[in-house]
Residue frames relative to the residue before (quaternion, step in Angstrom):
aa qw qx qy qz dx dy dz
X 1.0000 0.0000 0.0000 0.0000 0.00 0.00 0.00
X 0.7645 0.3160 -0.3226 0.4600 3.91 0.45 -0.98
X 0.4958 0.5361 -0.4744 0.4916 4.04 1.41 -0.09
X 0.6917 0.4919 -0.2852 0.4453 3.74 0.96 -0.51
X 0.5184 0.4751 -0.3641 0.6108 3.69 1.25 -0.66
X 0.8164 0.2893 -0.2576 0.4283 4.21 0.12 -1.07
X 0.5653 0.2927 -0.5205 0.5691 3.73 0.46 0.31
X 0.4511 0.4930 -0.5512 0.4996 4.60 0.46 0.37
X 0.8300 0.2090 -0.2145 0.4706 3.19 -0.09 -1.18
X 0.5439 0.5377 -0.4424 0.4683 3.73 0.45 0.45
X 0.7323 0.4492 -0.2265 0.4590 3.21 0.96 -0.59
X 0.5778 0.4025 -0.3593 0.6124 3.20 1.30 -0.54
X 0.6114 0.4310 -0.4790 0.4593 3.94 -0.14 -0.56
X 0.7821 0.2811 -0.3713 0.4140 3.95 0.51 -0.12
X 0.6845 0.1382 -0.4359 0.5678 3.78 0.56 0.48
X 0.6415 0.4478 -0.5859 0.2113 3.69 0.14 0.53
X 0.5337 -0.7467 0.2566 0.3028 3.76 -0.47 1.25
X 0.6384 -0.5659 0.3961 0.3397 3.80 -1.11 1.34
X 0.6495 -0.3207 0.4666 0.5075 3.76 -1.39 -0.08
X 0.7300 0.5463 -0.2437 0.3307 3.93 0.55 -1.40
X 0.7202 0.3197 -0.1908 0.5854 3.55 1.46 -0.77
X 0.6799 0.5083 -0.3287 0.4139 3.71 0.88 0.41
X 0.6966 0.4045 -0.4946 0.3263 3.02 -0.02 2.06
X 0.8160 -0.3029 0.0412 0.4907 3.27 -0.94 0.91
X 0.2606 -0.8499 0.3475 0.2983 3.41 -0.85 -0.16
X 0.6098 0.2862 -0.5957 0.4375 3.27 0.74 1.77
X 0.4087 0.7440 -0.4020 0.3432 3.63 2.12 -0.32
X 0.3760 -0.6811 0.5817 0.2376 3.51 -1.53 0.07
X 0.2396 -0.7613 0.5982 0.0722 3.49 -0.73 0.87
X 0.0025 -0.6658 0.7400 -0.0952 3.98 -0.40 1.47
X 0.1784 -0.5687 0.7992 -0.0776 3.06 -1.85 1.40
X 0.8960 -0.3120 0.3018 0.0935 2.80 -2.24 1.55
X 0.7885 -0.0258 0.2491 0.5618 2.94 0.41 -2.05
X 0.6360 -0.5571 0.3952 0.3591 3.67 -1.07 -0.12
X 0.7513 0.0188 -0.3202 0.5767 2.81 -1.70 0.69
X 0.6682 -0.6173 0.3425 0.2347 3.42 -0.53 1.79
X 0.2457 0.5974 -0.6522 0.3967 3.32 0.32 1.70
X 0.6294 0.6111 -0.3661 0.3104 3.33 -1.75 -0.01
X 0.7469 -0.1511 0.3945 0.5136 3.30 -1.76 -0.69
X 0.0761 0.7867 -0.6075 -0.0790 3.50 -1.12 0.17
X 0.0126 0.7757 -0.6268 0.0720 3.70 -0.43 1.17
X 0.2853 -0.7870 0.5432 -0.0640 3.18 -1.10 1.14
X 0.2667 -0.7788 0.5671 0.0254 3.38 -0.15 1.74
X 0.1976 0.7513 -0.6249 -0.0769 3.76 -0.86 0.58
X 0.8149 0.1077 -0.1723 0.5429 3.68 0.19 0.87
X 0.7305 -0.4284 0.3256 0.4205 3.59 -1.50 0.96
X 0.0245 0.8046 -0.5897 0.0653 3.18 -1.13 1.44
X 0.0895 -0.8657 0.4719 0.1413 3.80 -0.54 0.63
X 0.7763 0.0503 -0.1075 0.6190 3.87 -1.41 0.25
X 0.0810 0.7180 -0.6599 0.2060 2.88 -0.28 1.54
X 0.7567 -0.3686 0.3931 0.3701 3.55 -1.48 0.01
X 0.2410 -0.7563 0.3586 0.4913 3.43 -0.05 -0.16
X 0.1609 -0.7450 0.6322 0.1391 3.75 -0.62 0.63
X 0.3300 -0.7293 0.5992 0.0165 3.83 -1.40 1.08
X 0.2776 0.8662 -0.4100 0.0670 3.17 0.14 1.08
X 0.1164 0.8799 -0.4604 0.0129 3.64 -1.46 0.96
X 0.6296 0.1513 -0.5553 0.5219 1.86 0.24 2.34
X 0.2240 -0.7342 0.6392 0.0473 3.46 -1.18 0.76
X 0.0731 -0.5047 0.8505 0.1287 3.37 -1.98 0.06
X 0.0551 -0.7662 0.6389 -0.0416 2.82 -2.02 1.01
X 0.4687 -0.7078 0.3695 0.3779 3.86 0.06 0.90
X 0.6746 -0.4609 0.3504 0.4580 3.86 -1.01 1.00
X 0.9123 0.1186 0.0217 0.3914 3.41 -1.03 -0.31
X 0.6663 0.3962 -0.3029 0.5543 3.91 1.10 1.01
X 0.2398 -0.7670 0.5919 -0.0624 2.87 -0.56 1.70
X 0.4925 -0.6774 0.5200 -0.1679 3.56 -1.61 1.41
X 0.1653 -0.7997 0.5650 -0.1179 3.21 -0.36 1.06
X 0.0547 0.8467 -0.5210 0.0930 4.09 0.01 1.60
X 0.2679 -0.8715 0.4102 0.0206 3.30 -0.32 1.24
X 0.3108 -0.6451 0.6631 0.2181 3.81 -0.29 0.66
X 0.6883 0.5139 -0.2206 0.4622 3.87 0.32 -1.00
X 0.3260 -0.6222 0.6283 0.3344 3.92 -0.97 0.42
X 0.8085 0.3583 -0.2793 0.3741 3.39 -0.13 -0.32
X 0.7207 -0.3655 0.3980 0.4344 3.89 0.92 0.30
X 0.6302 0.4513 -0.3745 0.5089 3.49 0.97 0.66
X 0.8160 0.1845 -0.2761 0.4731 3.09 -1.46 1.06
X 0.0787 0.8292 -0.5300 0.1592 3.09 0.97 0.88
X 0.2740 -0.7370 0.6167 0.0365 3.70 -2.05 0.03
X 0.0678 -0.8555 0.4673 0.2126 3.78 0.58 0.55
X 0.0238 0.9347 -0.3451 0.0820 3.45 -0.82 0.92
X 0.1703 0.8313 -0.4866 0.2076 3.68 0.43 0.60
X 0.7223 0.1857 -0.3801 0.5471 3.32 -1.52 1.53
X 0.5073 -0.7985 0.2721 0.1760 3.12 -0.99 0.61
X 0.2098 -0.7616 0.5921 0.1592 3.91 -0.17 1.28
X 0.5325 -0.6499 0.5389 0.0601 3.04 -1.82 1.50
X 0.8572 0.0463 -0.0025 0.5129 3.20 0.47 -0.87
X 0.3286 0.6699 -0.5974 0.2939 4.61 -0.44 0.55
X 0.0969 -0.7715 0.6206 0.1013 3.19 -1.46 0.15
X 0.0444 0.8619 -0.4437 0.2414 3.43 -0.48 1.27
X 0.2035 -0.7562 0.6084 0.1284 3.91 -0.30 0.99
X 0.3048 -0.7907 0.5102 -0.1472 3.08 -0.84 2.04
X 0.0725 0.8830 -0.4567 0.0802 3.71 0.37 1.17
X 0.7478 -0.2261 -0.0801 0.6190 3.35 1.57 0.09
X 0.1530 -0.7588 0.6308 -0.0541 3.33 -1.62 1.23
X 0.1586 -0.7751 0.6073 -0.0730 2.90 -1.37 1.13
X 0.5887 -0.5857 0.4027 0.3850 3.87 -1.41 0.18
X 0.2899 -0.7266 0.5074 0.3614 3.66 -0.10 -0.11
X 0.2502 -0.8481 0.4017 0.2381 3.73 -0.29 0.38
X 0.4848 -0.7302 0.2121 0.4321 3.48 0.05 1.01
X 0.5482 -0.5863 0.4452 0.3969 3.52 -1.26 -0.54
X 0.2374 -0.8197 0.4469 0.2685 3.56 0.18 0.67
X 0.7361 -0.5282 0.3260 0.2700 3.41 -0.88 1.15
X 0.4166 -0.4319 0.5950 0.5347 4.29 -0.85 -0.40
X 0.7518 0.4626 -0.3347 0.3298 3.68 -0.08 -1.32
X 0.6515 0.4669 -0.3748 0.4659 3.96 1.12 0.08
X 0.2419 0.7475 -0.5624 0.2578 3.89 1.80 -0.18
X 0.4133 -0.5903 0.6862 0.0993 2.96 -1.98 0.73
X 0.7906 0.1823 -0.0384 0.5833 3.87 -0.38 0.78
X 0.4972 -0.3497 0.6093 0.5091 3.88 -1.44 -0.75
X 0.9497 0.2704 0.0737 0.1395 3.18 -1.87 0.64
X 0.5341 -0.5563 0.4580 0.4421 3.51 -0.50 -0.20
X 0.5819 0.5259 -0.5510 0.2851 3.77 0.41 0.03
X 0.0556 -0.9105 0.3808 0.1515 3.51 -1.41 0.05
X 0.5824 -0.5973 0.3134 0.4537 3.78 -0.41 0.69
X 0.3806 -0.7112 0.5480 0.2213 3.73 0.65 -0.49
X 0.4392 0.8005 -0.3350 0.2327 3.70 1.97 0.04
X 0.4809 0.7670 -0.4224 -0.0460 3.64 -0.64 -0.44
X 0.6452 -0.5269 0.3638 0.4169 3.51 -1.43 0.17
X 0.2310 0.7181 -0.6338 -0.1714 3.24 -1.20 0.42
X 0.5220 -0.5577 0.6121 0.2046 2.76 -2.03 0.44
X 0.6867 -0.3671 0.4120 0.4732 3.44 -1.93 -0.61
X 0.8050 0.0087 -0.0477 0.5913 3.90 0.66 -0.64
X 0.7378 0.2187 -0.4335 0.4690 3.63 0.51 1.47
X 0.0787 0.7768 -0.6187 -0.0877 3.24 -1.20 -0.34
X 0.2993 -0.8534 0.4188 -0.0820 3.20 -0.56 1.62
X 0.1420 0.9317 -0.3338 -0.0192 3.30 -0.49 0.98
X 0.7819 -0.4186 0.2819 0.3661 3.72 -0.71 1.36
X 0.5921 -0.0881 0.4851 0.6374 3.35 -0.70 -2.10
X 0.2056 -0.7296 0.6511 0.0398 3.26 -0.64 1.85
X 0.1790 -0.6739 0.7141 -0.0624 3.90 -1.27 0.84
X 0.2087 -0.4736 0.8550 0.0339 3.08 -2.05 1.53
X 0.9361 0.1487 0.0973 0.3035 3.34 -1.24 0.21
X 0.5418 -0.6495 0.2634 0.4639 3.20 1.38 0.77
X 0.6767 0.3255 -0.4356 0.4963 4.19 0.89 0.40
X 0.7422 -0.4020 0.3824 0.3760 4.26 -1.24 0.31
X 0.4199 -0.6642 0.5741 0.2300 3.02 -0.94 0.74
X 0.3470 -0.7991 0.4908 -0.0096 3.59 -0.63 1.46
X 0.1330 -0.8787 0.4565 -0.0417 3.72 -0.56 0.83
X 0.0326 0.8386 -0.5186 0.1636 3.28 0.32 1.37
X 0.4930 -0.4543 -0.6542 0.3501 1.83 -1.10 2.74
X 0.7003 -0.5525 0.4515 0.0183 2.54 -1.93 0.56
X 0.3565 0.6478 -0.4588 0.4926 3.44 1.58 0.95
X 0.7790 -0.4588 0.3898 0.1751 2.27 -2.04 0.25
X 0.7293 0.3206 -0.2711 0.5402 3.47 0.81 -0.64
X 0.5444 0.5214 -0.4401 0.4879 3.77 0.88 0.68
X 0.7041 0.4764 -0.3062 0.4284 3.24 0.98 -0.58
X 0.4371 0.6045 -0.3826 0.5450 3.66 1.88 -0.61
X 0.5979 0.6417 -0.2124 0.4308 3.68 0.78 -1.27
X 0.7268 0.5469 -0.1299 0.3948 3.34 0.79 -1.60
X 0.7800 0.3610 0.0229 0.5107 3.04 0.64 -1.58
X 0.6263 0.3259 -0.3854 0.5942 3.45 0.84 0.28
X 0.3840 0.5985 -0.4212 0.5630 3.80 1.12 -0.13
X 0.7089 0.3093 -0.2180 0.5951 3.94 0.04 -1.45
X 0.7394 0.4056 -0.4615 0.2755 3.49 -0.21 -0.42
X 0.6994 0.4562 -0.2241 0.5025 3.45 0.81 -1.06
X 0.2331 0.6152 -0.4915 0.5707 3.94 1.62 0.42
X 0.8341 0.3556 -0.1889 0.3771 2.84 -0.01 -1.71
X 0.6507 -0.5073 0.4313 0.3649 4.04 0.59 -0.31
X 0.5836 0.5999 -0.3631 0.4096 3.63 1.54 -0.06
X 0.4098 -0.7832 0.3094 0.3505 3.98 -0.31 -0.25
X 0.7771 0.1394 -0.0468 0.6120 2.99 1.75 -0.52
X 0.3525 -0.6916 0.5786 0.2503 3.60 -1.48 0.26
X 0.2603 -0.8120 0.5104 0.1113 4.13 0.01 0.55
X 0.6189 -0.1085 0.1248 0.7678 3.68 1.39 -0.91
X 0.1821 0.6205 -0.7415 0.1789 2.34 -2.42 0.75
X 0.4710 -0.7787 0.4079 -0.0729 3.21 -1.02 1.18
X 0.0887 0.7380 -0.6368 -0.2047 3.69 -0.29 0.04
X 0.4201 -0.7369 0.5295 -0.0119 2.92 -2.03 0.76
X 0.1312 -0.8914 0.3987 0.1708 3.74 0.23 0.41
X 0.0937 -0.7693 0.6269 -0.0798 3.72 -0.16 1.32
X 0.8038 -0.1275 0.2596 0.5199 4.09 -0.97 0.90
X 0.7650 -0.5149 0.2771 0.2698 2.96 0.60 1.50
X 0.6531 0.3648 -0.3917 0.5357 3.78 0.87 0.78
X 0.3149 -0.8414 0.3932 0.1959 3.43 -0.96 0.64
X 0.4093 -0.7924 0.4074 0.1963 3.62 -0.40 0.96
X 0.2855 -0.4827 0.6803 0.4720 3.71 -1.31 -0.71
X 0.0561 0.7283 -0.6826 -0.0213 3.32 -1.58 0.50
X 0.6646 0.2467 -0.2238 0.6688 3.84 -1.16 0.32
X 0.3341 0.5850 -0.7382 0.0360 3.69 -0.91 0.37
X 0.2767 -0.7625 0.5712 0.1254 3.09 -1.54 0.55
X 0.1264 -0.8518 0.5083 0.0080 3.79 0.52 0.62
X 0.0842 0.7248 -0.6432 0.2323 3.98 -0.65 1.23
X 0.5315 -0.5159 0.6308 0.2314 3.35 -2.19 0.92
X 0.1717 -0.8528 0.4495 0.2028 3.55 0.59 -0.54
């Protein structure tokens, strides 16, 4: 009977998933203490003026990259993806990082742009945003410039915020792409 109870719980401890493989699967999973011990709070989508939360250690889903903020509002930020064992950091807001879309996803030829997009009654969404008939250019090429950027063009445009947006690399410069422009 107890050789039957310890090859159960052996078996379960190998297909039930570690602290490291247990969270969502684009969310971010920050633990207490290191090497994913501790408190464990699980972030699954852009969060501001939060509580503060200390964290050291993280897990991040393959192929999604994170954005930890020291700042409530998106400032002081940390880019981060895969999962670090051991750091310590006061996390006051966190966001996804949106990827860089590839040359081979470009919209049109080139850096020029139509200046086209859809709008609705409380959005309006746009492709390969354009001043002046060329892309809207983002120098550097992060993430928290492009938040910058694109809420910059949107409120141009009479909206108040940007919610998403993308950057795009074309010949080795980086664009805005996908904005998303809202009254909120």
């Amino acid at each position: 009977m107890l050789r039957t109870l310890i090859a159960a719980v052996g078996a379960l401890a190998a297909v039930a998933p570690s602290p490291a493989t247990a969270q969502a699967e684009s969310g971010i999973a920050v633990y207490s203490k290191g090497h994913f011990k501790g408190f464990r709070t699980l972030i699954d989508g852009p969060s501001q003026r939060r509580q503060p939360l200390v964290v050291r250690s993280l897990v991040v889903a393959a192929g999604v990259e994170w954005e930890l903020c020291s700042g409530l509002t998106y400032t002081g930020c940390r880019q981060v993806k895969g999962s670090i064992p051991a750091m310590v950091m006061t996390v006051r807001s966190a966001r996804p990082v949106a990827a860089i879309l590839p040359a081979s996803a470009e919209v049109g030829a080139g850096a020029p742009s139509s200046g086209q997009s859809l709008r609705g009654m409380a959005s309006e969404y746009f492709v390969a945003p354009g001043e002046g008939g060329r892309r809207v250019e983002v120098q550097p090429g992060t993430a928290e410039a492009m938040s910058r950027r694109a809420t910059d063009y949107c409120r141009a445009r009479g909206w108040r915020a940007s919610p998403h947006a993308r950057l795009q690399t074309v010949a080795g410069r980086v664009y805005l792409a996908d904005v998303l422009c809202v009254d909120e």
